[in-house]
C-alpha positions in Angstrom: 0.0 0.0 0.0 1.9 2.9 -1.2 -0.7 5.7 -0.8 -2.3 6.2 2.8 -6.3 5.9 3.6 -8.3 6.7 6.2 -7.7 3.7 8.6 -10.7 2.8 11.2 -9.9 1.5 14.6 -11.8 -0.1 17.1 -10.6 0.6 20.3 -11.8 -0.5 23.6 -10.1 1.6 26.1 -9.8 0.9 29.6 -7.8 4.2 31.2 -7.0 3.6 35.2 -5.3 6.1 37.6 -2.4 3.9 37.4 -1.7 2.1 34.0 -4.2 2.2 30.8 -5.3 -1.5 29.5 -7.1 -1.1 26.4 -7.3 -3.0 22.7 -6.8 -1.0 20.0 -7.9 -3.7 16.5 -6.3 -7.3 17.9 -3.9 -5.7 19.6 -3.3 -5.5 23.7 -2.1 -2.6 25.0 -0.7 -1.7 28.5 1.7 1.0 29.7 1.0 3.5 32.8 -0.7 6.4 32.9 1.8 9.4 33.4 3.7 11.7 30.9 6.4 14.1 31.3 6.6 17.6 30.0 9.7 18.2 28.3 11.6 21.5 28.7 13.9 22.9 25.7 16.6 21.3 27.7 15.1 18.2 27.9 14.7 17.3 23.8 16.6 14.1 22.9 18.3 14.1 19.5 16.1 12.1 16.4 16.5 8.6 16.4 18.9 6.7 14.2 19.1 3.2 13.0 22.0 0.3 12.3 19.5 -1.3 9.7 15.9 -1.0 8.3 15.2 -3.9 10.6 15.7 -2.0 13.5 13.8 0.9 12.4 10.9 -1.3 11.5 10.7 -3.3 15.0 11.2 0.7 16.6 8.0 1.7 14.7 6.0 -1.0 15.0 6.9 -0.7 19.1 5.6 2.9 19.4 3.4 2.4 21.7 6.4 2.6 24.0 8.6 5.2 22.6 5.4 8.6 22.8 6.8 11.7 22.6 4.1 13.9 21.0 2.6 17.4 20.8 -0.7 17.3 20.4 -3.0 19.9 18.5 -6.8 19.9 19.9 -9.4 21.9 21.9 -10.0 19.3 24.2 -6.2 19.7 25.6 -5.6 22.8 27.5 -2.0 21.8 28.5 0.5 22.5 25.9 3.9 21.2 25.8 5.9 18.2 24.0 4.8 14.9 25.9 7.1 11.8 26.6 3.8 9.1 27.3 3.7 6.1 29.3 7.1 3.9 29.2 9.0 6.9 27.3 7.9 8.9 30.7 9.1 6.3 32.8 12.5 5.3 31.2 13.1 9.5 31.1 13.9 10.3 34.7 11.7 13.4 34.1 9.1 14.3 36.3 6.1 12.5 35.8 2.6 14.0 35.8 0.5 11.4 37.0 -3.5 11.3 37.7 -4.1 13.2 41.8 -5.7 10.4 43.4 -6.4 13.2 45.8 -8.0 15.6 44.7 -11.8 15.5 43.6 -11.2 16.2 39.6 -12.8 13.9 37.8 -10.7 12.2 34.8 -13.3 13.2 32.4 -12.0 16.9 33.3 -8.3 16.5 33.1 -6.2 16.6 30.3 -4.2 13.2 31.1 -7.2 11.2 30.2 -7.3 13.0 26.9 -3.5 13.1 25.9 -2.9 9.4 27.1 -5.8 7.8 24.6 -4.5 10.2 21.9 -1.3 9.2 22.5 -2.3 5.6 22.0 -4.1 5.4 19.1 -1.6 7.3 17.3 1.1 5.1 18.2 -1.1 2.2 17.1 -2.1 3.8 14.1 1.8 4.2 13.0 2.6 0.4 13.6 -0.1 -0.5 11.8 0.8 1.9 9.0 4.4 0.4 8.5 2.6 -2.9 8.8 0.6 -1.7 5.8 3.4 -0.4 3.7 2.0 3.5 4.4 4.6 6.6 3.2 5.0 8.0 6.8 5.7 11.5 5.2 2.3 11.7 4.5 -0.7 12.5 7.5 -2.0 9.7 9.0 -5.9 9.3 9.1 -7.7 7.6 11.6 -11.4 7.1 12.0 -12.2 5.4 15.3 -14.7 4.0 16.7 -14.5 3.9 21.3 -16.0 2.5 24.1 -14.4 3.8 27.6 -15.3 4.5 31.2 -15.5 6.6 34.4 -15.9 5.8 37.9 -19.8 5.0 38.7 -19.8 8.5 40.7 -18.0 10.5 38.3 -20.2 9.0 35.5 -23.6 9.3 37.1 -23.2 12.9 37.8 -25.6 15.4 35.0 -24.2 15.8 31.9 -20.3 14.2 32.5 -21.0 11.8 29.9 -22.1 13.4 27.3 -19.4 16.1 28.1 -16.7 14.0 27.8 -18.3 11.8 24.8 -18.0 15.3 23.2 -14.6 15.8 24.2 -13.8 13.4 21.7 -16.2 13.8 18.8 -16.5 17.8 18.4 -12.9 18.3 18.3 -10.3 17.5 15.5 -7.1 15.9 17.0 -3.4 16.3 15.5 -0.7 14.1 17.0 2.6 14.2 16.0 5.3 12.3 17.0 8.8 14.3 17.5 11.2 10.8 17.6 12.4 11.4 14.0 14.4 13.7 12.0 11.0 13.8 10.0 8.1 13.9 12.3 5.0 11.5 11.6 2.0 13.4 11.9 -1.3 11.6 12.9 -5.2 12.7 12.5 -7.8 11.1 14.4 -11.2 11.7 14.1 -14.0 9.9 16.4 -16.9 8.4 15.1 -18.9 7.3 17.8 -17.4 7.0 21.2 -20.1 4.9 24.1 -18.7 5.8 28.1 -19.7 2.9 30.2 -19.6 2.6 34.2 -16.5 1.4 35.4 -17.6 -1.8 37.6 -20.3 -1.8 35.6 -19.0 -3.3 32.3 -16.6 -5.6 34.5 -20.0 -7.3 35.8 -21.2 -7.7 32.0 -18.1 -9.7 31.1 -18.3 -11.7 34.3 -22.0 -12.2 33.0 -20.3 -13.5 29.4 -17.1 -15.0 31.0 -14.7 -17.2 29.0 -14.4 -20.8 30.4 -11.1 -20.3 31.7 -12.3 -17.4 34.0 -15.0 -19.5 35.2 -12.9 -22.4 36.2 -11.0 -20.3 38.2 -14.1 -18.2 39.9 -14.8 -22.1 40.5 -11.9 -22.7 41.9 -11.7 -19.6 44.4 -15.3 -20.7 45.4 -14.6 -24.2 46.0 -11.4 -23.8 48.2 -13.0 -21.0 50.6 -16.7 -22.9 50.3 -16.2 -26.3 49.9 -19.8 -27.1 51.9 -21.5 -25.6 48.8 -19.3 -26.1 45.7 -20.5 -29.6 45.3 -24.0 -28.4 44.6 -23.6 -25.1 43.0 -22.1 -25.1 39.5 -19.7 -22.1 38.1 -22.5 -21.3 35.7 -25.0 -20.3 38.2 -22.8 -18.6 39.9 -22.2 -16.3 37.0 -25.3 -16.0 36.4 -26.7 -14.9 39.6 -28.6 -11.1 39.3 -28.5 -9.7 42.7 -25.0 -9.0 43.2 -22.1 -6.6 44.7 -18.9 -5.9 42.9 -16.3 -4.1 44.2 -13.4 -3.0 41.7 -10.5 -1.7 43.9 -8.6 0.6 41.5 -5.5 2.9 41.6 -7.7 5.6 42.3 -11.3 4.8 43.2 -13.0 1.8 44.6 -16.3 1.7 42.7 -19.3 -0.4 44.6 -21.7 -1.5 41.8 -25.0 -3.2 42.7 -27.0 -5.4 40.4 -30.4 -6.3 41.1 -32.5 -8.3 38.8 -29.7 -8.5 36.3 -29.7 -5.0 36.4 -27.1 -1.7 37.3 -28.7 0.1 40.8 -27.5 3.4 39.8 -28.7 5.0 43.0 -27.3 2.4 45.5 -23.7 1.6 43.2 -21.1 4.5 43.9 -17.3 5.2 44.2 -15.1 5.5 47.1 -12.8 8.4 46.0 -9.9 6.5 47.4 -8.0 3.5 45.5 -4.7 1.1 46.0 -2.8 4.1 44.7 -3.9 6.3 47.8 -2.3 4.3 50.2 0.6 3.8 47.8 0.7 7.3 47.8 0.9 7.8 51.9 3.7 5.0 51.7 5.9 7.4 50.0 4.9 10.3 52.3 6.9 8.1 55.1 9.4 6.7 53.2 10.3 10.1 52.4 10.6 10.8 55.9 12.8 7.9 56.1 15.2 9.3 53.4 13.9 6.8 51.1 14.1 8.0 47.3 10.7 7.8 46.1 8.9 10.0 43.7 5.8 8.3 42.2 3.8 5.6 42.6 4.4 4.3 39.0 8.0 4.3 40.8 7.5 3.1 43.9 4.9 -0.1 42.3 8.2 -0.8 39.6 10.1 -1.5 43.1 8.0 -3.7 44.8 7.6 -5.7 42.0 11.3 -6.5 40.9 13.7 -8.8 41.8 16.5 -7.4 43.5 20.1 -8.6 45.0 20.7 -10.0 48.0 22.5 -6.8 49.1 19.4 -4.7 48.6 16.5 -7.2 49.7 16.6 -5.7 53.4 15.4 -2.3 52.1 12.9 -3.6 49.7 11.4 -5.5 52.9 11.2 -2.7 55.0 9.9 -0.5 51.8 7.2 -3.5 51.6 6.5 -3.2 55.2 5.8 0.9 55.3 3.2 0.0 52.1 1.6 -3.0 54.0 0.8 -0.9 57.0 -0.9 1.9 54.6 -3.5 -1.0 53.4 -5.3 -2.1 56.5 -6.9 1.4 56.6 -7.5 1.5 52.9 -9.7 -2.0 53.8 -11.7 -0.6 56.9 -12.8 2.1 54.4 -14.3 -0.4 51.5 -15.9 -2.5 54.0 -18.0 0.7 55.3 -18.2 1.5 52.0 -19.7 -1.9 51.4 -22.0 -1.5 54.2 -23.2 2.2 53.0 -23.9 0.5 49.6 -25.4 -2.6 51.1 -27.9 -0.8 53.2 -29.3 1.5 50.2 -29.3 -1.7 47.6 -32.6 -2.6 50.1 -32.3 -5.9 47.8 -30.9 -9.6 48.9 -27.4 -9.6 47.3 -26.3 -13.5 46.5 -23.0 -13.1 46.0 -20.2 -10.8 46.0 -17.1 -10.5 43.3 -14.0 -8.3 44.1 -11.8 -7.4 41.1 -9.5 -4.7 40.1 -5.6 -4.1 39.6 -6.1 -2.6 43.5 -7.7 -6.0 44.7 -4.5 -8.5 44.2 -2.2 -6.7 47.5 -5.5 -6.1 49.3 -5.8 -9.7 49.0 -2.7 -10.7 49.3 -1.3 -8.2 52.7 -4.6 -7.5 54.1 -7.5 -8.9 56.5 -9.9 -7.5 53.7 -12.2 -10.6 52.2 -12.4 -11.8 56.3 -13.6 -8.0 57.0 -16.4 -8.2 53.7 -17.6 -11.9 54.9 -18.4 -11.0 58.2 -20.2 -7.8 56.9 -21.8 -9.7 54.4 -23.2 -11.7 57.2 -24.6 -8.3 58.8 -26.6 -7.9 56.2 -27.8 -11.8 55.7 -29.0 -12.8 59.3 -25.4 -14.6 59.6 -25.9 -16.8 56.6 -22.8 -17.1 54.6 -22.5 -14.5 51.5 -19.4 -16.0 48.9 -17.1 -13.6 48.5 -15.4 -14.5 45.3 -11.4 -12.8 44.2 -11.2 -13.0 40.7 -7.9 -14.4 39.9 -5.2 -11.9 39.4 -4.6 -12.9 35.8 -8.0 -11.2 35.2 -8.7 -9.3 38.2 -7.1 -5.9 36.5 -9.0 -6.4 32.8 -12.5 -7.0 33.5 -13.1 -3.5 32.4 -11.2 -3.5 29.2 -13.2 -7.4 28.2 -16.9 -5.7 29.1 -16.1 -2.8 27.3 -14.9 -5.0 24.1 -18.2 -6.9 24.5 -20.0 -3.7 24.5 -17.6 -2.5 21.5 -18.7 -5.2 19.3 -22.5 -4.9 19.9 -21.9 -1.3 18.3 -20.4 -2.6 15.4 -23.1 -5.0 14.3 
């Protein structure tokens, strides 16, 4: 293909406080959500290449070299971006979402640069793919599915504020890595903004088989007096239900009654996993500890490190661990709040979210939500069900694909 067309994407876009999981065509994507604002000072020289080869692998891996300007009146901030893993790897400071404050993401800028960012960079590897002349503009026609937080979301007019965000404005986004920059266009079709929680439970409703065996098998190890007579695929197809989806920075409650979203009982707890992340490096900066950003401090925790440095990482482990059993006092009187306005039996209740694997893992939590549970239940047993952690942080991204390819039939 020598002469470039107008490419259309499907895109099913996912965009947490802490890291974005999305599908842009058949592709996967995840990379955290924080950029860095370069300074005059900060520009890196254009790329160069040993062989074609490498160029081609670079291009086709742009989702993890973003550094973009980016022309559109939905972005107020202006500046040349690095985005996601080219923030990281920079050592620049990174602008990440406030869990803190009370701005929603359909007001800040991140949530708009970050999927911009994204579908360019897909829409470049998929040019090369395609033989495209990269000289040329780039056009994109898209079609979107995305969320906000259940209490962001049900507030008057957010969706269709943000929806617009997206469709009434013409997007530019070029990419600065070259010599020659690449210059992409996207323009949005039709864009549909679910309720996060909410579109998890519809893919939990239409799980895969694998996810089901393991529901089963969380269900049979921590109720083994009822597993025998209650099979996986009732249990995913009970309607009276609570989920809780413990994210980086809200913990949405969503009730479903009669196979249906409670809009008035489900609601967010403005406070996720990245809250108490972010009051662990409050103290280990009072300890003289080195640590920025919870994108930073997360990396950390999660890599292997020598024998030399595995005392600090314990006692950097520690200081987070003792932020969480707070974090899980507030879900369960979340829970309880949520519980006592649903005014309907709930059956069963699922915990998911990127936020829900440590809470699991270093806290007291699913003993705190049983016994609650059992408040509400005159002390008969409520399953409490932790989706596996290979799923637990993409329920979103699956239920919005679902919804995704019901608008394109």
């Amino acid at each position: 293909m020598s002469k470039n067309n107008i490419l259309k994407l499907n895109v099913a876009n996912d965009l947490g406080y802490g890291s974005v999981k999305a599908k842009v065509e058949d592709t996967n994507i995840h990379f955290p959500s924080v950029i860095a604002i370069q300074r005059e000072q900060d520009l890196n020289k254009p790329v160069e290449f040993n062989s074609n080869q490498e160029k081609l692998t670079y291009l086709e891996g742009m989702i993890n070299h973003m550094d973009v300007t980016i022309s559109s009146s939905a972005v107020k901030t202006q500046g040349r971006f690095l985005v996601g893993n080219a923030a990281i790897k920079s050592s620049l400071p990174l602008k990440a979402f406030d869990v803190n404050d009370f701005t929603g993401k359909s007001d800040n800028d991140l949530a708009i640069i970050l999927t911009l960012s994204m579908i360019a960079a897909q829409r470049i590897s998929l040019a090369v793919k395609n033989g495209e002349d990269l000289s040329d503009q780039l056009s994109t026609e898209i079609n979107m599915t995305t969320a906000l937080p259940v209490s962001e979301g049900k507030k008057n007019g957010i969706i269709n504020n943000y929806v617009n965000k997206y469709i009434s404005s013409k997007h530019t986004v070029v990419f600065h890595n070259f010599k020659d920059p690449i210059t992409v266009s996207l323009n949005f079709k039709n864009v549909y903004v679910a309720l996060e929680g909410e579109v998890a439970q519809l893919y939990l409703k239409n799980s895969d088989i694998k996810l089901q065996g393991l529901i089963k098998q969380d269900f049979s190890k921590n109720y083994p007096e009822l597993a025998n007579d209650i099979k996986v695929s009732d249990l995913v197809k009970i309607d009276n239900l609570l989920g809780i989806d413990i994210g980086e920075g809200t913990t949405d409650l969503v009730v479903i009654k009669e196979g249906h979203a409670n809009a008035v009982a489900s609601t967010s707890l403005p406070t996720g996993y990245g809250n108490a992340l972010q009051d662990a490096i409050d103290v280990l900066q009072t300890e003289n500890m080195n640590f920025e950003a919870r994108s930073q401090l997360q990396d950390y925790l999660a890599q292997e490190v020598s024998p030399l440095a595995k005392r600090m990482q314990t006692k950097v482990r520690q200081i987070v661990f003792e932020q969480l059993e707070p974090f899980a006092d507030k879900i369960v009187t979340a829970a309880s709040k949520t519980m006592r306005k649903a005014g309907a039996n709930v059956e069963i209740l699922y915990v998911y979210g990127g936020g829900s694997i440590p809470m699991l893992e270093q806290t007291a939590l699913r003993q705190k939500l049983s016994q609650k549970m059992k408040d509400f239940s005159g002390g008969i047993d409520v399953p409490v069900i932790w989706i596996n952690k290979s799923y637990a942080q993409n329920l979103n991204e699956k239920g919005l694909e679902l919804i995704l390819k019901a608008m394109n039939k």
